[in-house]
N, C-alpha and C positions, 0 to 999 in steps of 0.2 A: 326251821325256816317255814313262816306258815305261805300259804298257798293262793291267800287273797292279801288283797291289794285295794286301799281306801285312795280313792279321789285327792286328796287335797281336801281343800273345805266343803266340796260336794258334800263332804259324808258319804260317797256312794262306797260300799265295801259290795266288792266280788270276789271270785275266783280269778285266778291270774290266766285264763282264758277268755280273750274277748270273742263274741264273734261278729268277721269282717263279712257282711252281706255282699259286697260288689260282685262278687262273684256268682250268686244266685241269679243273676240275670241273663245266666246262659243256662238254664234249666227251668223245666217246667212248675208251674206253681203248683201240684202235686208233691213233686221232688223236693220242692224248696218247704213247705211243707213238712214234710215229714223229716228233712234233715234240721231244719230248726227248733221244731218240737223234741226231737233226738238229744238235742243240746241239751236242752231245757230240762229234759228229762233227767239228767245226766251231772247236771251241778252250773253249766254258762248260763249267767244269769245277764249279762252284757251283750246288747246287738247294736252293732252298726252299720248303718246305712247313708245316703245321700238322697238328693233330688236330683243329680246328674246319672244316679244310679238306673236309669230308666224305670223297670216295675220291680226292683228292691224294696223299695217301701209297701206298695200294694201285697205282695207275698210275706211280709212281716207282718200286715195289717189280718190276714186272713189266720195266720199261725196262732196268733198269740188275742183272738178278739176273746172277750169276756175273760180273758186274765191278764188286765195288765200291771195291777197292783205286783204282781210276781215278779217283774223282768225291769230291766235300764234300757230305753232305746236312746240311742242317741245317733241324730241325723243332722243333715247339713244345708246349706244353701251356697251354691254362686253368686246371689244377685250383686248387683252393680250401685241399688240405688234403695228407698227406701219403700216404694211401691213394688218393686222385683221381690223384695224380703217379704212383704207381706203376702203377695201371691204364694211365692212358692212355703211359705210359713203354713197358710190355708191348706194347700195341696199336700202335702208333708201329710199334716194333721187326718185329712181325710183320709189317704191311703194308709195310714196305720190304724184307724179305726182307730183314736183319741182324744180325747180334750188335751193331753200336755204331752210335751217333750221333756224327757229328764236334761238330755244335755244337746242343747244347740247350737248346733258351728257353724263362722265363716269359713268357705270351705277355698283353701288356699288363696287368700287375697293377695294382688303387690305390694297394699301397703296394709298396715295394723287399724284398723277402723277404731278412732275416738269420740266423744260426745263431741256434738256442734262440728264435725267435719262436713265436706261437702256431699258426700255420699250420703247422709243421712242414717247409715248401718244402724252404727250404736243408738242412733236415741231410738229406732224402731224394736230393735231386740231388748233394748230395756224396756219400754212399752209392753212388748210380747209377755216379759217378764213380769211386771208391775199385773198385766191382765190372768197370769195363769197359767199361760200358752206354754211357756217352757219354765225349767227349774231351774237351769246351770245355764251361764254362758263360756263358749268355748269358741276358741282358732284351732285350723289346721295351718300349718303350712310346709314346706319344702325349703325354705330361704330360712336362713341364721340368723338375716340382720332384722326378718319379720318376729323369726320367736323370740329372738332376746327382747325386742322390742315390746312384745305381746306382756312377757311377763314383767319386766319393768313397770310395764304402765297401771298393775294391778287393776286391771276394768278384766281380765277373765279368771274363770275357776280350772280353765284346763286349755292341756295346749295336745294335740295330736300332731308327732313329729317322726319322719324316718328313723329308728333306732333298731340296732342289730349290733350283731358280735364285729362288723365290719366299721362300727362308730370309729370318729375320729375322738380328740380330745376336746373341739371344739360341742362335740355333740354329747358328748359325757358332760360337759361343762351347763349345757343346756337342761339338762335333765337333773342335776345337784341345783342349780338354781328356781329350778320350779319345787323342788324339793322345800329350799330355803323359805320359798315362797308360799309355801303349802298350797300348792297351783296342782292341780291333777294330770298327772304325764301319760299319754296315752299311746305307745309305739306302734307303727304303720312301720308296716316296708320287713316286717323283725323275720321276716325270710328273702330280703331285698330282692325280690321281684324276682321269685324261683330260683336264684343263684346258690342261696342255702339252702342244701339237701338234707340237712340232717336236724330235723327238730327237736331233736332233744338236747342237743346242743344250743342251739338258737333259745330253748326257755331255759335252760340251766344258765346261759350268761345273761338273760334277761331279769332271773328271779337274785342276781344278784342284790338287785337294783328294788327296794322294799316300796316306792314310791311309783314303778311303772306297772301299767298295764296293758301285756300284748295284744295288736289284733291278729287274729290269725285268719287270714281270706277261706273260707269255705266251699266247696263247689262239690267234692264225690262222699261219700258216705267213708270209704276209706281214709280219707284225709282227718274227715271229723275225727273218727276211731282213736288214729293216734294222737290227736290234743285230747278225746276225754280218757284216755288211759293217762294222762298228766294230770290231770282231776283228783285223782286217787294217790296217786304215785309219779309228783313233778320231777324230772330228774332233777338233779345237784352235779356242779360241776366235782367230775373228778378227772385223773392224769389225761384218760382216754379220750374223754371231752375235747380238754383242753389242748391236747395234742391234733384233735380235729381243728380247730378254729385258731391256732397256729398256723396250719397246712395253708388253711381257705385265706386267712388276711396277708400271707405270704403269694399268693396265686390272684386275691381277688384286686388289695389295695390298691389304690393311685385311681389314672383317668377311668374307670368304668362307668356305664349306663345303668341306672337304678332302673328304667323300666316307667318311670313316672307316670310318663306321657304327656307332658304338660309341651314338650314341644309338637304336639300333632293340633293338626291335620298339617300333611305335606304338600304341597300346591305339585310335587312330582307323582302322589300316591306310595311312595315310600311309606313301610312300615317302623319307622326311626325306632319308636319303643322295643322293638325286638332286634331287629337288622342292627342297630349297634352297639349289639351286645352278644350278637351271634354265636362267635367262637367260643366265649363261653357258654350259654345256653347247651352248643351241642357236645361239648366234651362234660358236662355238668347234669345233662337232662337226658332222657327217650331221644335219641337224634335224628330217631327214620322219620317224625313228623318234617324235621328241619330242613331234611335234605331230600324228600320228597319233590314229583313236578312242579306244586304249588309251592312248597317251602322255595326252592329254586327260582322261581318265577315271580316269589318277594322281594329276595335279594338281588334279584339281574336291573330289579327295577332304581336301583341306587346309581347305577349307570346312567339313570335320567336322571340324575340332580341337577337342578335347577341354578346351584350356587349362589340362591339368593341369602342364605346365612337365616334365615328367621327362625328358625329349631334352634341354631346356636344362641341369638340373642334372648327366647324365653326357656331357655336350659337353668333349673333354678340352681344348678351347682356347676355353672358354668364351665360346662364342655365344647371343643370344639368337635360340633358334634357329626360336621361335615367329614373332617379328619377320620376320625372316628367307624365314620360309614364305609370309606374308602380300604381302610386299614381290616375292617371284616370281613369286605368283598373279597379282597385279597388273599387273605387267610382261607375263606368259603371255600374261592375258585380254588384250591390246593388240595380240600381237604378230597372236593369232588374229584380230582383228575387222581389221588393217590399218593400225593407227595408228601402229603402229612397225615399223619397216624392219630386218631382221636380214639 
């Protein structure tokens, strides 16, 4: 089974390690630094970043200046309209120290941006394109009915989508079809938002899959460690794997919180992306953060909800995420008074 993994019609071939920048934005550009050069050194020739990433981009721009022939960056935009796309296209540019982007994404839109829509998106990014600015056009998104979408309409080279061992059939579906499409699959989430603990598990059902390529979020030097010991030596599923990711889609399936965050900010200050998703976090994770005065004093804050529903209505895999919140406090306030064993 080899170990890299081609785009679709990118042509971009890597290592079936991508690395996820968002996380570098809680460390110092030193650190971020030295652990992306680490990478690089090491065989990840893939970096992702954003513009919502706050100074992700600027700490890639310092890493990798006068070699960028070497490496795939590929970043993102929010914008709304077609002057948003250009601004932040500029700013992008500049903080990575480049004239081009390999792969440029709308970064989780509600709807799939086409030529002559009212947003303007596409004909700007083709523009960007026709000028130089980027190489590939690419979508993120979170919604099913935006990537099927995306890849029907053949206007992208690649689609960045939650995939993990915890996929439905609709989401294997998603990923065979950009296959078909020779569309570039790019998996986000492929430790769905710390809930997978075991990553060797998590790339052995990933590397099933010839056409995807994981990101994997980066932040401590240990973490790196263990995706570039996969570098050399990817696992491969075998019983004990497989007997793990049994366990987890028996424990994990059904309503759970991915972690997104697409439904924040909370007009109550709830921390929704973690708080409903609590109980497991702290039987799954380090718990003494969780239960901590400040861990505790996140979740008491759910008792102020506001029950205006607006977390539930941009939930892109439609949770009720009110429910949700209520049902972890509950479990929380258990685990603190003793009544339940984690």
């Amino acid at each position: 089974m080899s170990n890299t993994v081609t785009l679709g019609k990118t042509g971009i071939t890597t290592n079936k390690n991508g690395f996820g920048a968002l996380p570098i934005q809680r460390i110092s550009d030193n650190d971020a630094v030295y652990l992306l050069r680490k990478a690089y050194d090491n065989g990840i020739t893939y970096f992702d970043t954003a513009r919502w990433y706050t100074d992700s981009e600027h700490k890639l721009g310092i890493a990798f200046a006068g070699m960028r022939d070497k490496i795939f960056i590929a970043t993102k935009t929010g914008a709304t309209n077609a002057e948003g796309f250009r601004q932040d296209l500029e700013t992008s540019l500049a903080n990575l120290q480049t004239d081009y982007i390999d792969v440029y994404q709308f970064h989780n839109p509600a709807f799939c941006p086409r030529p002559g829509d009212e947003s303007g998106l596409y004909d700007a990014i083709l523009k960007a394109k026709e000028q130089g600015k980027i190489r590939h056009i690419g979508i993120t998104n979170h919604r099913l009915a935006v990537a099927n979408e995306a890849i029907d309409s053949g206007l992208y080279e690649t689609l960045q989508f939650p995939f993990c061992y915890l996929a439905t059939e609709k989401d294997i579906e998603v990923v065979e079809k950009c296959k078909q499409a020779d569309m570039g699959f790019i998996a986000m989430k492929a430790l769905s938002g710390g809930l997978i603990n075991n990553s060797a598990a998590a790339y052995a059902y990933l590397a099933q899959y010839d056409n995807v390529l994981p990101i994997w979020g980066v932040q401590r030097e240990s973490e790196l460690n263990e995706f570039l010991s996969y570098v050399d030596n990817p696992p491969t599923m075998t019983e004990e794997i497989e007997a793990v990711i049994r366990h987890d889609r028996e424990e994990l399936l059904g309503d759970f919180c991915r972690g997104c965050g697409y439904c924040m900010p909370c007009p109550a200050g709830i921390e929704i992306n973690n708080c409903a998703r609590m109980s497991l976090l702290i039987r799954r994770a380090p718990s003494a953060g969780y239960l901590s005065p400040d861990g505790q004093a996140n979740m008491m804050k759910i008792e102020h909800c506001l029950h205006c529903n607006k977390c539930k209505s941009k939930c892109p895999y439609g949770l009720d995420t009110p429910t949700l919140l209520q049902k972890n406090l509950e479990d929380y306030k258990k685990v603190l008074a003793g009544e339940v064993q984690i």
